[in-house]
N, C-alpha and C positions, 0 to 999 in steps of 0.2 A: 142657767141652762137655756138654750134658746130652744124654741120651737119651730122656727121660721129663717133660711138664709138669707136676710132681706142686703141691700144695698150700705148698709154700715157697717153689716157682718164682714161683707164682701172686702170691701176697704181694708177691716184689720186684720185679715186673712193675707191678704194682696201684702201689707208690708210685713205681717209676721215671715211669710215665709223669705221676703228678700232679705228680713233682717237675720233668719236665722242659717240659711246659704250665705250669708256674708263671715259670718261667724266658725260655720262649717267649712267652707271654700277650701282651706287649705288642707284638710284633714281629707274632705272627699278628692280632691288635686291629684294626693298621694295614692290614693286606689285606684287611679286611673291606666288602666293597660288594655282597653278592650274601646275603640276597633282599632287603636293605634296610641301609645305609651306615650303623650304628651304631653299626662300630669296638668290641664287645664280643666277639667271636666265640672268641679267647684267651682270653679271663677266664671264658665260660660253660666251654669243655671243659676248662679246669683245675678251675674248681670241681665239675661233672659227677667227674671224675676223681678228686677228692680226696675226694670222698663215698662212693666204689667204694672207695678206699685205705682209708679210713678205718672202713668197714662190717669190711672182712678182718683190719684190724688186729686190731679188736676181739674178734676170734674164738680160741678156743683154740686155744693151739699146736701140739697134734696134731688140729686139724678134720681133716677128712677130705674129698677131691676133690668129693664132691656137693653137701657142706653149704660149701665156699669157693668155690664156682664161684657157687652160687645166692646168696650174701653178695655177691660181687662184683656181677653181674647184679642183682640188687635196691638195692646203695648205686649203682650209678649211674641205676637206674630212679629212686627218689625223690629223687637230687642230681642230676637230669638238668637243665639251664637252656639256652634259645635252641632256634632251629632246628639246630643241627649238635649240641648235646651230647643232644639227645635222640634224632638219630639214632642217634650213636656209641651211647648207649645200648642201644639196640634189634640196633644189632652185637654187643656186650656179649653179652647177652643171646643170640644167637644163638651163639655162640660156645659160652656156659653150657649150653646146651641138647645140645649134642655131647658137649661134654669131663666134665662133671662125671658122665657114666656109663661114662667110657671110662678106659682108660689115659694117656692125654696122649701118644702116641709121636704120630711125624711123618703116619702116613695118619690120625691122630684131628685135629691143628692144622687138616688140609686139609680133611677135610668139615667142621670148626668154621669156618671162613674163608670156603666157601662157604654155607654156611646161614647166615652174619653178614651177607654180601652177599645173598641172598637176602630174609630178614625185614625187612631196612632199609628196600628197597626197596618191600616190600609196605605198609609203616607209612607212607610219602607219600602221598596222595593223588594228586597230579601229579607227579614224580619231572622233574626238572631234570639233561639231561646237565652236564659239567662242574662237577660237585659232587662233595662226598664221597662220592654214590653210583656215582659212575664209577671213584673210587679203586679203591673196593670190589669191583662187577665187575671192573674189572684185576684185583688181587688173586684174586680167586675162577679167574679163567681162569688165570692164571699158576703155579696151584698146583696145577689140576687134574692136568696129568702128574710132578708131582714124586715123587722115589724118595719109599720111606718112612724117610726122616729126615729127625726134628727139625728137626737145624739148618739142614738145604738148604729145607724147606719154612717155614721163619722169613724165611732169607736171599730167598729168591725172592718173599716177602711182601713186607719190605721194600724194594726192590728194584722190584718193581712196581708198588708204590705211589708211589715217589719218581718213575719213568717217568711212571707218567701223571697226576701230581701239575704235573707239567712243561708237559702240552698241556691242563691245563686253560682256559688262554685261548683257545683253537685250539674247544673245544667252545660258549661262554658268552660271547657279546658286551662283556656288561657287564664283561667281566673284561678282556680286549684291549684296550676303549675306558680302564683306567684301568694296564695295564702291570701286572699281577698275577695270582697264581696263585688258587685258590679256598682263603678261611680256613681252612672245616671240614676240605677232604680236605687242609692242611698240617700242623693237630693229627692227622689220622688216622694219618699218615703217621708224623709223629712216635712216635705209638701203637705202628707195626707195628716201625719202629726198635728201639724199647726191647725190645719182643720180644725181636726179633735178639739184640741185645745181652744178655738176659739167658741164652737159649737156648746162644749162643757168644759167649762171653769175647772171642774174635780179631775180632767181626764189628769193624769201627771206623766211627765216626758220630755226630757231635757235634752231630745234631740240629739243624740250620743252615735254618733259614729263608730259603726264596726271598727277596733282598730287594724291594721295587717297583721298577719302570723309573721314568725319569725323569720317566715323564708324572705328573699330578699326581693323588690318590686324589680321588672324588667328595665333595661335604661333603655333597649332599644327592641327590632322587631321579633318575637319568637322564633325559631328557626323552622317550626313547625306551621308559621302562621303565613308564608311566604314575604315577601320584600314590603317595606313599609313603599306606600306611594307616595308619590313626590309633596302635593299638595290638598289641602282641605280647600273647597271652591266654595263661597256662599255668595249668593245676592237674592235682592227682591227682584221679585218678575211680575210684572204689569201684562196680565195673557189668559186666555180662555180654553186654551187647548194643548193638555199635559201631559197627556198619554204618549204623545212621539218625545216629548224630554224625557218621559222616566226611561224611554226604551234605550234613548239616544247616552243618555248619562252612566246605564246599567251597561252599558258596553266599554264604555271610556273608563270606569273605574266601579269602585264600591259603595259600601256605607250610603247607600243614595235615598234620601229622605226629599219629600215635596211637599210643604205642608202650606196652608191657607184656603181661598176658595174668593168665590166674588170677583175674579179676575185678578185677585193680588195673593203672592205665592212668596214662600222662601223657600229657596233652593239650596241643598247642600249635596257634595260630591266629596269621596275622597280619589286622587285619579293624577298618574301622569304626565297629564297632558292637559294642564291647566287653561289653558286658550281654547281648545277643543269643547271642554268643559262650557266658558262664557258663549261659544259661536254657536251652542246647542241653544242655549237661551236666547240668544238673538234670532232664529230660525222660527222662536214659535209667538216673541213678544218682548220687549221691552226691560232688558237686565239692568238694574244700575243697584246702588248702593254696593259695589262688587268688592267680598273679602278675598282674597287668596293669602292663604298661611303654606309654608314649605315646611315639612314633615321632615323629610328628609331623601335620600337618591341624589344624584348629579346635581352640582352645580358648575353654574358656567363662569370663567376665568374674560373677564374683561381685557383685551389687548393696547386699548388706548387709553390716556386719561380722560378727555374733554371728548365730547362731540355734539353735531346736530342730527336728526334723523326728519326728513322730510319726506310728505307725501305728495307725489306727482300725477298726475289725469293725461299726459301727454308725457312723447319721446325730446322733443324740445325742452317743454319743461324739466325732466328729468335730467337733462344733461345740463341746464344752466343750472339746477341744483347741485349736481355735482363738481363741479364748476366753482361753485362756491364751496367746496369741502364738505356737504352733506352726507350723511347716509341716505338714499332713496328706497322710497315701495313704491312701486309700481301699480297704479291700481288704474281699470278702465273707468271713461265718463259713466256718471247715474250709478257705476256701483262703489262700494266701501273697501276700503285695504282688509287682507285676511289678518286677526290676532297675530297667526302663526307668524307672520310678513314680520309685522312689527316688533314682534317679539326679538326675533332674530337679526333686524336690524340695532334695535337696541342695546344687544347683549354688542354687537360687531363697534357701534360706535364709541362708546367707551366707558368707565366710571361713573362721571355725571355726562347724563345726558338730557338736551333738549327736546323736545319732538313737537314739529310743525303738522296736525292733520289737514290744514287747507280749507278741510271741509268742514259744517258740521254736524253730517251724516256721519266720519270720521273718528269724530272727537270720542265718542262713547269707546270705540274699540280700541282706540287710543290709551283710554283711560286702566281701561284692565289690560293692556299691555305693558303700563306702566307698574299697574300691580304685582303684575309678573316678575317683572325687573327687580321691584323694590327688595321683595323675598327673596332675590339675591345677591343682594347686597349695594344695587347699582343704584348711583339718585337720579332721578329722571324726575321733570317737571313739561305737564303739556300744556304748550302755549294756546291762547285762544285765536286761531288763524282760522279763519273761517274760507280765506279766499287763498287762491297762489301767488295773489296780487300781493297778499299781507305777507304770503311766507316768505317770500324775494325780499321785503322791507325787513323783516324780520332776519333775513341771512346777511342783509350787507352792513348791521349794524353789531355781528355776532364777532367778539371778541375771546380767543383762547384762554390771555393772557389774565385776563378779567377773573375778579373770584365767581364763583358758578351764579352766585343768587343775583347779583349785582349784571354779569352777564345776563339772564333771566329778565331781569326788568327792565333792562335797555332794549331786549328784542321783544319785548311785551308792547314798550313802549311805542317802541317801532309801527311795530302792526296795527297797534290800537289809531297811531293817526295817517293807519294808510286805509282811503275811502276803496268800496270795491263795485263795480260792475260787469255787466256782461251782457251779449244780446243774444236772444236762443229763437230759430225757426220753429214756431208749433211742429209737430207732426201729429199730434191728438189736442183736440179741444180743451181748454183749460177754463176754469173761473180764477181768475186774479181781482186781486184788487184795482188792479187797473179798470177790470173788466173781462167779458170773454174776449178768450184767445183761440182763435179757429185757423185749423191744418193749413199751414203755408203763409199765416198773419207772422209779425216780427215782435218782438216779445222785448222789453229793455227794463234790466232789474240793476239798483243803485242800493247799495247794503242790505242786499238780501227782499228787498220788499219788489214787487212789482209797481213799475215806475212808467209805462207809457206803452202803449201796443200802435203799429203801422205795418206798413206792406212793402217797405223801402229795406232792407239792410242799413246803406250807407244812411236814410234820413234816422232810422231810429239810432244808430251808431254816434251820430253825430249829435244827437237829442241828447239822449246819455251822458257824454261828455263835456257837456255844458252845462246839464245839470248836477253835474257830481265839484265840477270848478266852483272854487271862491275868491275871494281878493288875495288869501294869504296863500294860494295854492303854490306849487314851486315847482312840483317833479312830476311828469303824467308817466303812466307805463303803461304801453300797452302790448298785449301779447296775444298773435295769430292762431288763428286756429287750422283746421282741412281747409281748403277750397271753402268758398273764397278768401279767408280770411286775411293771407297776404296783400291783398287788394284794399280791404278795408280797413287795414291796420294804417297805410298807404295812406287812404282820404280822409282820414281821422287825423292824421299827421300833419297833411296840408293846412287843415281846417283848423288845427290849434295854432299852426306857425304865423295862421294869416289874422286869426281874433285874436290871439294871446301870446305875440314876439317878449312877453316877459319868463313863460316859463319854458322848463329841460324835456323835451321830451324824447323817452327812449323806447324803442321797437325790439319787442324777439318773438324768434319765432317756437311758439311752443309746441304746435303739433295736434294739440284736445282734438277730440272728438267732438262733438253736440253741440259746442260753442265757438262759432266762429271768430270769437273779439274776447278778452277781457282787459278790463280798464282798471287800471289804478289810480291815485293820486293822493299825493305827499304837500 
C-alpha cells in the first residue's frame, strides 16, 4: 500500500489504465449513444490514454513529480480523441495541476480529484448531467470529507464513481431509452479503478463493464434528440484567447469542449458546418492537427472523375487556370481563400482531386478542406505550391489519363523545380532579411526569402531575374500585375532575350493586386 503518489506510481497508473481501456474499448464502444451513437467512445479514451502512457514512458527514469505529471497531462491533451477523451483529458490535467507541486499523499489525490471535477466541467460549454461529468462531481463530493490517506481517498474515488456510474440512466433519457450506463463516465471509472488498485494492492476490481439491457442500442439519431450533425470537428489550437471560440463554435453546433491552457488548446465541435467550425479557430490562433469525422446528414455526389482545383490572387490568373481545366477560388492579394470556397470547389472537381493553394498562407485551409472532402469519400491530395508561378508548372504537366498518385508526383515534381519570385512596393516599413524596407523602397523576394531592396521597379526586377537563372535554366515565366506591371513584364523580357538568347520565355497577364511582377523559372 502506498503512502505517497510519487512519479513511479504515476507511470503504472498511466499504463494500467491504457491497458485496461484497451481491453474494455469494445465493451464501452457498444454503450455509446450519448451525444451521438458512433459506438467509438472505447477506442477514443484508450487511445486518449495510451498517448498519456506513452508521453511518461518516455521520460527519464528518475523524472521528477512536476515534469511527470505535466508529461502526463500534455500526452493526453495532444492524444486526447471524441467528446469524452477530451474531457478525461482536461481531468488529466486538472489533477496535474495539484499533484505535480505537491507530495501525492491522500489530502493532495483529493484537491487533485476536485479541481479535475472542477476544470472539466468548465471546458463544456453546455455541460450534460449524466455524463462523465456527474461521475466526476460524485467523485469530488465523495472525497471531500475523506481522512488524509491515500488509499481511503483512491478507494472512495473509485467507489463513487462506480455509484454514480450506475444512475447514470436515472440522469440522461437517451441512455434509459436504450438500457445503458453512460460510455465516457464507464472509461472514467475504469480510470479511477486502476488508481485504487495501483494505490492498494488489496483493492480488488476487474474493471467489469456494465453490460446493456436487453433493449436494443440505437443504430442511428433518437427521434427525440433531434437530427444527428454532420461532423465531429477536432484540432489543436496554438492561441491565447478562447472565449470568442467557445461562443463562435456554441452557435455552429454542439458537444463543444476546449480544453488545455498555456496557449495550446484541443478543440472539439459536433456541428454542420465543418469549415465554419476550422475558420472559428483560425480567427482566434493557429488550428492544425485538424480531425473531421462525418456522423452522418448529406453527402455530396461528386460529378466528375479527375480534377484540379487551384487558387488564384488575380482575374488573369484565374482564367489561365481555367484555361487549363482547373477548378478556381478566387481569393484577394495578403488574404487566404475561405474553407467554404474550397470545400465546394472540391466537392465540383471531381473523385480525386488535386489542389494547388499557391500560397502558403493557403496551404493550412487547404488542408482541412481537404479533410472535409476525405469524409466524403473524395481523394484529394494538396500539392506544395507555394507560388502561381509553381501552380502554372504544376497544371501543364497535369495529366487525366494518368493514375491519380503518379499524376500527383509529376505535378509535385513540376512545382518543386519551378524557382519563384516577385517584386512588391513597401507601403509600411518592413525588417527583412535583406534589411529595412521603407514606404515607397522596392522590395525583390526569390523563394520566399527576402533577396535585395532598391528604389527602381525595373532595376530590382531585373536583379531578381538574374538571380533566380542558372546554367540549366530553360523556361522563365513571367506574369503582370496592376499598373505597371505590363511594362515591367516587357523589360524583364528584353533583358532576358538580350543576356540569355538560350532560354523560352513566356509573358501573361495575371491581373494581382500588391505585386506587380511574378517570376518563375523552369
Amino acid at each position: 500500500m502506498l503512502d505517497v503518489l510519487d512519479p513511479s506510481a504515476v507511470r503504472r497508473w498511466s499504463r494500467l489504465c491504457a491497458d485496461s481501456l484497451g481491453r474494455a474499448s469494445k465493451e464501452i464502444d457498444a454503450l455509446n449513444v450519448f451525444p451521438v451513437p458512433d459506438g467509438d467512445t472505447g477506442t477514443n479514451l484508450h487511445l486518449t490514454l495510451l498517448s498519456a502512457a506513452e508521453a511518461v514512458d518516455a521520460l527519464p527514469v528518475d523524472a521528477g513529480r512536476d515534469l511527470t505529471w505535466q508529461t502526463l497531462a500534455r500526452g493526453a491533451l495532444l492524444g486526447a480523441r471524441g467528446n469524452s477523451g477530451v474531457i478525461v483529458s482536461q481531468a488529466i490535467r486538472g489533477l496535474a495541476d495539484v499533484l505535480r507541486q505537491a507530495q501525492g499523499r491522500g489530502a493532495d489525490l483529493r484537491d487533485g480529484l476536485v479541481r479535475a471535477a472542477e476544470q472539466a466541467r468548465a471546458a463544456v460549454v453546455r455541460p450534460v448531467e449524466g455524463t462523465v461529468l456527474s461521475v466526476l462531481s460524485a467523485v469530488a463530493q465523495a472525497v471531500r470529507d475523506a481522512p488524509d490517506d491515500l488509499a481511503e481517498v483512491a478507494r472512495r474515488a473509485a467507489q463513487a464513481a462506480r455509484d454514480a456510474l450506475r444512475h447514470t440512466p436515472e440522469q440522461l433519457d437517451v441512455l434509459a431509452r436504450n438500457g445503458v450506463v453512460d460510455a465516457g463516465a464507464a472509461g472514467l471509472t475504469i480510470m479511477l479503478e486502476s488508481l485504487a488498485e495501483v494505490v492498494d494492492e488489496a483493492y480488488a476490481d476487474r474493471h467489469e463493464v456494465p453490460a446493456p439491457s436487453g433493449r436494443p442500442v440505437s443504430e442511428g439519431p433518437d427521434p427525440d434528440e433531434g437530427d444527428t450533425p454532420g461532423y465531429e470537428v477536432m484540432y489543436l489550437l496554438e492561441g491565447d484567447v478562447i472565449d470568442p471560440l467557445k461562443d463562435a463554435l456554441d452557435a455552429l453546433g454542439d458537444s463543444v469542449v476546449i480544453v488545455g491552457g498555456d496557449g495550446l488548446w484541443n478543440v472539439h465541435v459536433h456541428t454542420d458546418d465543418a469549415g465554419a467550425a476550422v475558420e472559428a479557430g483560425l480567427a482566434v490562433g493557429r488550428p492544425y492537427r485538424i480531425r473531421i469525422t462525418f456522423l452522418g446528414g448529406r453527402t455530396h455526389e461528386p460529378t466528375r472523375e479527375r480534377g484540379v482545383v487551384t487558387v488564384a490572387a488575380g482575374d488573369g490568373l484565374a482564367e489561365l487556370f481555367r484555361q487549363s481545366g482547373a477548378v478556381v477560388v478566387r481569393r484577394e492579394p495578403g488574404s487566404s481563400a475561405t474553407l467554404a470556397s474550397l470545400v465546394a470547389a472540391i466537392r465540383e472537381a471531381g473523385r480525386e482531386v488535386a489542389v494547388l493553394p499557391n500560397d502558403s498562407g493557403v496551404r493550412a485551409v487547404a488542408m482541412a478542406a481537404a479533410e472535409i472532402a476525405r469524409e466524403e469519400g473524395i481523394t484529394v491530395s494538396v500539392l506544395p505550391t507555394r507560388a502561381s508561378v509553381q501552380g502554372l508548372a504544376a497544371l501543364a504537366v497535369h495529366d487525366p489519363m494518368r493514375r491519380f498518385d503518379d499524376d500527383v508526383v509529376a505535378m509535385t515534381d513540376a512545382a518543386a523545380h519551378t524557382r519563384h519570385g516577385h517584386v512588391w512596393v513597401a507601403d509600411r516599413e518592413v525588417m527583412t532579411s535583406a534589411g529595412l524596407c521603407r514606404p515607397g523602397e522596392v522590395l525583390g523576394v526569390v523563394d520566399g526569402d527576402a533577396a535585395l531592396i532598391g528604389r527602381s521597379l525595373e532595376e530590382v526586377a531585373l536583379r531578381v531575374a538574374d538571380a533566380m537563372l542558372s546554367s540549366s535554366s530553360e523556361l522563365v515565366t513571367l506574369v503582370s500585375g496592376a499598373e505597371p506591371g505590363e511594362a515591367l513584364a516587357g523589360a524583364v523580357r528584353g533583358h532576358l532575350e538580350a543576356t540569355r538568347p538560350d532560354l523560352s520565355v513566356e509573358v501573361y497577364a495575371g491581373g494581382q493586386g500588391g505585386y506587380p511582377l511574378l517570376l518563375g523559372v523552369e
